[in-house]
N, C-alpha and C positions, 0 to 999 in steps of 0.2 A: 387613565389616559391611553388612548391607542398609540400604539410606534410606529412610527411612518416609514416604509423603508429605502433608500435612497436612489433617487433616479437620474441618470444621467446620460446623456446625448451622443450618440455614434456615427459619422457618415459613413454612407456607405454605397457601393457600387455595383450593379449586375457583374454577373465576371460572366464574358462574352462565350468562352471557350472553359471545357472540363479538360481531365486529364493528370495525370503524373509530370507529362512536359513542361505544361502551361501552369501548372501549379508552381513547380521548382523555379521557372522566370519566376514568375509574383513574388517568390521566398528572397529570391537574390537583388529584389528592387523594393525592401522591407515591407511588400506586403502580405496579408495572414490571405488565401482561400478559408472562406466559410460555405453553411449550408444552414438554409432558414429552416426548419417542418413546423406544419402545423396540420393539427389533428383533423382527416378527413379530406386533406389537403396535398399536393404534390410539390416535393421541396423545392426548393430554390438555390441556385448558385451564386451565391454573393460576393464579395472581398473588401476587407478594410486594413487601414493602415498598424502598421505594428506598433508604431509608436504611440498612438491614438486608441490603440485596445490592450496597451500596459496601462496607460493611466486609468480605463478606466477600470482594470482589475483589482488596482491598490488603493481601490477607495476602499471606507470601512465597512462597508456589504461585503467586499471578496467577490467571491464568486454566483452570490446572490443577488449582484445588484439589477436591480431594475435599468433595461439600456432600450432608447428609442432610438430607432433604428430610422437614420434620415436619407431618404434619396434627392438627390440631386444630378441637374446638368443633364447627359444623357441618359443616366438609370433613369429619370423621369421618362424618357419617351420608350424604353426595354418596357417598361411596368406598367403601359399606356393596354389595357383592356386584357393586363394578367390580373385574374381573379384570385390571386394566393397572397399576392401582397400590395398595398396601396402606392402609390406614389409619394404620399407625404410622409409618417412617422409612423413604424411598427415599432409595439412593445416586443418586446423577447429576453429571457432567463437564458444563461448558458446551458446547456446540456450535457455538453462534453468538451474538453480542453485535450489534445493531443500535443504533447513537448518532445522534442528531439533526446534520445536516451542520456549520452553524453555532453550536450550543451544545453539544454533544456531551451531551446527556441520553441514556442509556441509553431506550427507543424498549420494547424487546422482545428478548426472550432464549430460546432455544433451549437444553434441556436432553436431553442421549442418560442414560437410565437403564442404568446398569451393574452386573456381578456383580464384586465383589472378589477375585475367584476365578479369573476369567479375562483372561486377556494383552489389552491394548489397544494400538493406535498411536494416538500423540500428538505434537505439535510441542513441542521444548523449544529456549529459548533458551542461546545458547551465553554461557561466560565466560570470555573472555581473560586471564590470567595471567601475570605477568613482565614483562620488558622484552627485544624480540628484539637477541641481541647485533648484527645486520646492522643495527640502528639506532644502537644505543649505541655499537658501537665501528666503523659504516661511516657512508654518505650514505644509507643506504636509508629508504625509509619504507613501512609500512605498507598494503596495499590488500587491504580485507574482500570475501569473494565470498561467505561467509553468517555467519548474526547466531543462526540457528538452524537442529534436525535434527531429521527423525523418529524416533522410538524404539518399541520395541515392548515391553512389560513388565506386570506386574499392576498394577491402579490403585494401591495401596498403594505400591508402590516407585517412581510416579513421581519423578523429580529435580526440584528447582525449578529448578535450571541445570547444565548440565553444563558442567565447565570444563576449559579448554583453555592446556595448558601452551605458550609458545612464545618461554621465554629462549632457546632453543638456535636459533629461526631463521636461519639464515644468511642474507644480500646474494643472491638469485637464486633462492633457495629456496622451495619452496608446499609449506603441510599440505593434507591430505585428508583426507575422511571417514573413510577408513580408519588414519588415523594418532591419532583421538581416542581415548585409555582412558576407555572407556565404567562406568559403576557394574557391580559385580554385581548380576548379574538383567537389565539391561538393554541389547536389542539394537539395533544401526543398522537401520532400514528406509532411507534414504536412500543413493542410490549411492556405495559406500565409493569411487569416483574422482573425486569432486563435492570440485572445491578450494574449501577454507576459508578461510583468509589467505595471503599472499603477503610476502614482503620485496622490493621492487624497487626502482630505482633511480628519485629523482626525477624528474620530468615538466620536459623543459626549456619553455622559455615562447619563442616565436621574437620577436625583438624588432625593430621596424621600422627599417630601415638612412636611418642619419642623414642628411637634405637636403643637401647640397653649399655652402659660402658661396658668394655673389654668382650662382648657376646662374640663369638665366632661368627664369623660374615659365610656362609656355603659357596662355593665357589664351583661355577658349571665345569660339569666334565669337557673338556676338549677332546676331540676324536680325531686324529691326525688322516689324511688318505695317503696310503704308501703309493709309492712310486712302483712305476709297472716292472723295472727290473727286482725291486723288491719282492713284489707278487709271483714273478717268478719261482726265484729265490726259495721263498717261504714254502712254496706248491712241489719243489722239488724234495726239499727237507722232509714235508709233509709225506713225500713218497718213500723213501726208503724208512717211515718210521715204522709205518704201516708192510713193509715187506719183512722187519725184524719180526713182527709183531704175528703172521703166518706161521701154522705149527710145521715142523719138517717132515715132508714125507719119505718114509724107509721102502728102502731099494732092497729088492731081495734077487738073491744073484741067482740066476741060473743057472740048474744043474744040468750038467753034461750030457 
C-alpha cells in the first residue's frame, strides 16, 4: 500500500515591498516574509502569518509537509497575468527555514514550487525499531552514524519517517543504507554503503593508576628574584673576590 503524504492548506499574500525594513515591520506584526522559486522561473515575494505556518510545521510530515499555497482578496488581483504563480492554490515543500539564533523565531522561509506528478529528492528522518539483541542479550551498545536519508519519490508518497527495523543487530554488527526496506514507490538516493547504526562494544574509560602510600611527592624548585639592592650587593662582593683572586705584581725599586 502506498503512504500518502500529508497536505495541508496555507494562506497567503503577495508582500507588496522587499527589503530589511519591510521585513522586520511584517516580524513585529507576527508575520513570516517568504520567497516561492520555481524551476525556470522567477521567485516570488510572498508572506504568511506566523501563527498559521507553526501549525502547519507540527503536523507529522515536519518539515515535509505537502502546503497549498492559497491566494486570496488582493493577492488574487498582484497574481492576475503573473505567470510564476496561479491565483488559486500552489503546491510547494519548504526549502529552507531561517530562525533567529537566540529565540529561534522563524526569521524567513524559502518555498520550491512543485508538480505532484513528478519524482523529487528529499531528506527523511530515520526510525529505530526494537531492541538490538547484541544489547539485550550482550555488552554492546549502540552507535548512530545517521538520524536520516535521501529519498527520491512523488511528493505524495513522501514517508514522514522511515523506519528501521534492528532487533536482529548482533555484538560487531553495522546496518547500511542498503539493508533499509524502503516504502513502495520509494527510492535510496543516499550511498546504499553509508553505515547507519552499529552495535559495538563499550568504550572503556582509562583510569589513572593509583599514587603509591608513603612515595615521596617531588616538589618544584622555586627560584626566588632578588631585589635590586640585593643584586647590588652580591655584584659588589663578586668584585672584590675576584680582585683577591689577581696575582701580585712585584715592584722593583730603582736604582740610583
Amino acid at each position: 500500500m502506498r503512504q500518502k503524504a500529508e497536505q495541508v492548506t496555507l494562506e497567503a499574500a503577495v508582500r507588496p515591498t522587499n527589503g530589511k525594513g519591510p521585513s522586520a515591520a511584517l516580524r513585529r506584526q507576527g508575520v513570516v516574509p517568504c520567497v516561492v522559486y520555481k524551476e525556470g522561473k522567477s521567485a516570488v515575494s510572498i508572506q504568511v502569518s506566523g501563527r498559521d505556518l507553526h501549525r502547519v510545521l507540527h503536523t507529522k510530515a515536519g518539515e515535509n509537509v505537502l502546503i497549498s499555497l492559497r491566494f486570496t482578496g488582493d493577492s488574487k488581483e498582484l497574481l492576475r497575468g503573473h505567470s510564476d504563480l496561479s491565483s488559486g492554490e500552489n503546491v510547494v515543500l519548504i526549502k529552507e527555514l531561517q530562525h533567529h539564533p537566540v529565540t529561534h523565531q522563524i526569521l524567513h522561509v524559502d518555498f520550491n514550487e512543485i508538480s505532484l506528478t513528478k519524482r523529487i529528492t528529499v531528506s527523511v528522518p530515520l526510525s529505530f525499531e526494537g531492541e538490538a539483541v547484541g544489547v539485550k542479550q550482550g555488552s554492546g551498545v549502540l552507535e548512530h552514524m545517521r538520524w536520516e536519508m535521501e529519498v527520491e519519490c512523488l511528493p505524495t508518497e513522501i514517508p514522514a519517517e522511515i523506519p528501521v527495523e534492528i532487533s536482529g543487530l548482533e555484538l560487531g554488527v553495522t546496518m547500511h543504507v542498503k539493508d533499509i526496506v524502503l516504502p513502495e514507490g520509494v527510492k535510496a538516493v543516499t550511498d546504499p554503503e553509508q553505515p547507519v547504526i552499529a552495535c559495538v562494544e563499550p568504550r572503556q574509560e582509562e583510569v589513572a593508576a593509583p599514587a603509591v602510600e608513603g612515595a615521596a611527592v617531588a616538589e618544584p624548585e622555586v627560584i626566588k628574584q632578588k631585589k635590586p639592592e640585593e643584586e647590588a650587593a652580591a655584584g659588589a662582593a663578586e668584585g672584590k673576590e675576584k680582585e683577591k683572586e689577581k696575582p701580585k705584581e712585584k715592584v722593583e725599586a730603582k736604582k740610583g
